[in-house]
C-alpha positions as a Markdown table, in Angstrom:
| # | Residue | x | y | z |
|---|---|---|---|---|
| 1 | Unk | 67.9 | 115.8 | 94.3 |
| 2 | Unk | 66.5 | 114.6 | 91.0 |
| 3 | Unk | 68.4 | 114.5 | 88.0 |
| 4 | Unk | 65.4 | 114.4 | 85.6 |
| 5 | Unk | 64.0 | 117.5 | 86.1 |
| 6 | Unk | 60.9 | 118.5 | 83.9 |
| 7 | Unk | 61.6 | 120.7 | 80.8 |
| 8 | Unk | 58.9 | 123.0 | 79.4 |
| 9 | Unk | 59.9 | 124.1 | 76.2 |
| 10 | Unk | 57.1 | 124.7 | 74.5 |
| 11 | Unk | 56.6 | 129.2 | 74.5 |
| 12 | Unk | 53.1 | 128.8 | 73.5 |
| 13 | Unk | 51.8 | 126.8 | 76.6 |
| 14 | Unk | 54.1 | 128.8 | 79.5 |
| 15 | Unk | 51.0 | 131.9 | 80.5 |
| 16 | Unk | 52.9 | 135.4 | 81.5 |
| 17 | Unk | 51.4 | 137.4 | 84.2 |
| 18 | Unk | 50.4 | 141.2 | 82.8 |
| 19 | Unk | 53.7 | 142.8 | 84.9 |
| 20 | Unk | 55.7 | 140.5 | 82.3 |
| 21 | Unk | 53.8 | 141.8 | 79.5 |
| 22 | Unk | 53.8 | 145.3 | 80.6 |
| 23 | Unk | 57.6 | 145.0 | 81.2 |
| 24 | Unk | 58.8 | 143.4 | 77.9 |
| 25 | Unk | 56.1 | 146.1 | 75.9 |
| 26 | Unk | 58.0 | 148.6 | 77.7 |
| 27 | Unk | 61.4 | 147.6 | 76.9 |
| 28 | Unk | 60.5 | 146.9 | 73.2 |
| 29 | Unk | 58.4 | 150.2 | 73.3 |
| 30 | Unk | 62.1 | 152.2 | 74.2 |
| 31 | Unk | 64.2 | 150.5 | 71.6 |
| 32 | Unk | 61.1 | 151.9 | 69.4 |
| 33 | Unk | 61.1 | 155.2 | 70.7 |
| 34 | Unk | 65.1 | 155.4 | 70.6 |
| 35 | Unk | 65.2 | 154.4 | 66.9 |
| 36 | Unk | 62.4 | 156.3 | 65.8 |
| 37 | Unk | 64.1 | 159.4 | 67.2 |
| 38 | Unk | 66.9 | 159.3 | 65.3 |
| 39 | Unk | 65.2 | 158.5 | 62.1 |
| 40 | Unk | 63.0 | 162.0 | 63.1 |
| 41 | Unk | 66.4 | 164.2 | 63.7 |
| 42 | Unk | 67.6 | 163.4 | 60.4 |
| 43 | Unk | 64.1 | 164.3 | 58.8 |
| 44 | Unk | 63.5 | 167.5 | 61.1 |
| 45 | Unk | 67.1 | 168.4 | 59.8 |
| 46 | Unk | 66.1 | 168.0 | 56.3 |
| 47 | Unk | 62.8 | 169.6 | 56.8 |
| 48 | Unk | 64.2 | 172.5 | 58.7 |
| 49 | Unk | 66.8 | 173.3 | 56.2 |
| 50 | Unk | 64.2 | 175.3 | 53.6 |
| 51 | Unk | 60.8 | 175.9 | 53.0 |
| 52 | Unk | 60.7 | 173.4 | 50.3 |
| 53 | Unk | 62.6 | 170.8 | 52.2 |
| 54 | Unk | 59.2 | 171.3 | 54.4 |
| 55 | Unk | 57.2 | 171.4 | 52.1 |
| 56 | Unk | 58.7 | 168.2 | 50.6 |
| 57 | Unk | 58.6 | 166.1 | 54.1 |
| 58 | Unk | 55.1 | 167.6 | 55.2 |
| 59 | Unk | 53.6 | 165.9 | 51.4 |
| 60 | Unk | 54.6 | 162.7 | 52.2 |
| 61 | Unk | 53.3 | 162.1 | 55.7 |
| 62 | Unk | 49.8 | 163.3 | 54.3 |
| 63 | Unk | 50.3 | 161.6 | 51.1 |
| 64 | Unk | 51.5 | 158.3 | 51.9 |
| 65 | Unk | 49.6 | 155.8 | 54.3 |
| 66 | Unk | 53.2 | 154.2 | 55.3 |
| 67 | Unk | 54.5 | 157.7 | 56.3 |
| 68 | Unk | 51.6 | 157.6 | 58.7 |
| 69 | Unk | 51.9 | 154.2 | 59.4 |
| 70 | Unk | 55.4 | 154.8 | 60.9 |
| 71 | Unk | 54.4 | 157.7 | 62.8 |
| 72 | Unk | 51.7 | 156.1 | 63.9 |
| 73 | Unk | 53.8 | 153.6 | 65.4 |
| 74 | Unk | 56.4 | 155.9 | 66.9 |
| 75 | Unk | 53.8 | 157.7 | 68.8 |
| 76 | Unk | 52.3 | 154.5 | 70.2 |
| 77 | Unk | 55.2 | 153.4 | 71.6 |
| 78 | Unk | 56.5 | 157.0 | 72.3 |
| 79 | Unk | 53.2 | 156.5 | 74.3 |
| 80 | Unk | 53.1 | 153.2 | 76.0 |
| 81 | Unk | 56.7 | 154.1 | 76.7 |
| 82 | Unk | 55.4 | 157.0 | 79.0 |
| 83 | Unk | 52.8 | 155.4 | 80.5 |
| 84 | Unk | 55.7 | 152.5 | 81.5 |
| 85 | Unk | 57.8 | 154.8 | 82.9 |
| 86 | Unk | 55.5 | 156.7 | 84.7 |
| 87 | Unk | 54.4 | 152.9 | 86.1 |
| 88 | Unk | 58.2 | 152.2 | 87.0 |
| 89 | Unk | 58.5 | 155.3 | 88.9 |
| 90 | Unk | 55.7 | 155.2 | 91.2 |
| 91 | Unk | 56.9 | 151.2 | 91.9 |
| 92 | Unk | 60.5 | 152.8 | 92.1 |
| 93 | Unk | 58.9 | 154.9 | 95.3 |
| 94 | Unk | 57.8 | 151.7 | 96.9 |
| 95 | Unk | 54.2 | 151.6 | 95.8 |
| 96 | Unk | 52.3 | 149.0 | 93.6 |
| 97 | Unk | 55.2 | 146.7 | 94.2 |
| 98 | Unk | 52.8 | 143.5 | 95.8 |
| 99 | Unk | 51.3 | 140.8 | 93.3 |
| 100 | Unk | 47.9 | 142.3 | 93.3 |
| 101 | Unk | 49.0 | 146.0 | 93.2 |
| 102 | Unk | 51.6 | 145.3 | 90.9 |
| 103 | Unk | 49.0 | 143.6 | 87.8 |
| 104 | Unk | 46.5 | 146.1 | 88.3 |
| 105 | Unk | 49.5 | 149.2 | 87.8 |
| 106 | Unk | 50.5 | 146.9 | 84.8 |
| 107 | Unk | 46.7 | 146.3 | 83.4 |
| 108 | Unk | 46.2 | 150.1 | 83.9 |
| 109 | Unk | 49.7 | 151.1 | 81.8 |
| 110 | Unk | 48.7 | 149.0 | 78.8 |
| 111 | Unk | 45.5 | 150.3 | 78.6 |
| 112 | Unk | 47.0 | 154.1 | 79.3 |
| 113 | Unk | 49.0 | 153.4 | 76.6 |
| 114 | Unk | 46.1 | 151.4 | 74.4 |
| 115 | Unk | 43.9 | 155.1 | 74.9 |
| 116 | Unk | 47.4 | 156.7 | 73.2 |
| 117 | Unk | 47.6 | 154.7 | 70.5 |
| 118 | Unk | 44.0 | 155.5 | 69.4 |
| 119 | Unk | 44.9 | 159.0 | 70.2 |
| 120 | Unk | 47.4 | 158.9 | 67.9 |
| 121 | Unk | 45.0 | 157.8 | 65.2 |
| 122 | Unk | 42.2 | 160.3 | 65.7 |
| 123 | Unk | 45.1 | 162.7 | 65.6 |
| 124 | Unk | 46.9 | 161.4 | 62.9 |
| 125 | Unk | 43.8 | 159.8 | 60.1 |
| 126 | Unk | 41.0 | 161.6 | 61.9 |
């Protein structure tokens, strides 16, 4: 066996196939999603406490582009997220789980969840 093996270190030359990148923007899409919806509790608490409270929370996410910004966010990851899941559990019941099948169920999440995020602008700025 050789003791010099070959080290490739360098992250920008080492090419991921699209079931990596549909897997690691799924699990970064959940931490998203899991964050985001305890940040949106709080502020459905608050907003659902009076009508001014509403009224207070509903100014800023028209007011503000960051407000939308973030919500824009959450929902494209709330939706990529889905689209993820729905991927995993159709591989989970033993289809789309060869190389071939398996990057074209991965191409077709990220764009599923590519068609969300501009969803979520048209519904958001539109």
């Amino acid at each position: 066996m050789k003791k010099e093996r070959p080290v490739n270190l360098a992250i920008n030359t080492i090419a991921l196939p699209a079931t990596a990148y549909a897997s690691i923007l799924h699990r970064v899409s959940g931490v998203i999603v899991w964050v985001a919806m305890l940040v949106a509790i709080v502020i459905s608490y608050f907003a659902l406490k009076s009508e001014t409270n509403f009224d207070e929370v509903s100014s800023v996410l028209e007011s503000y582009f960051i407000a939308k910004f973030v919500v824009w966010g959450f929902l494209t990851a709330l939706g990529y997220y889905c689209a993820g899941t729905v991927k995993h559990i159709i591989q989970d019941f033993g289809y789309c789980e060869e190389l071939k099948s398996g990057k074209v169920i991965s191409l077709a999440a990220i764009t599923v969840g590519i068609l969300f995020s501009l969803l979520a602008i048209w519904w958001i700025w539109l």
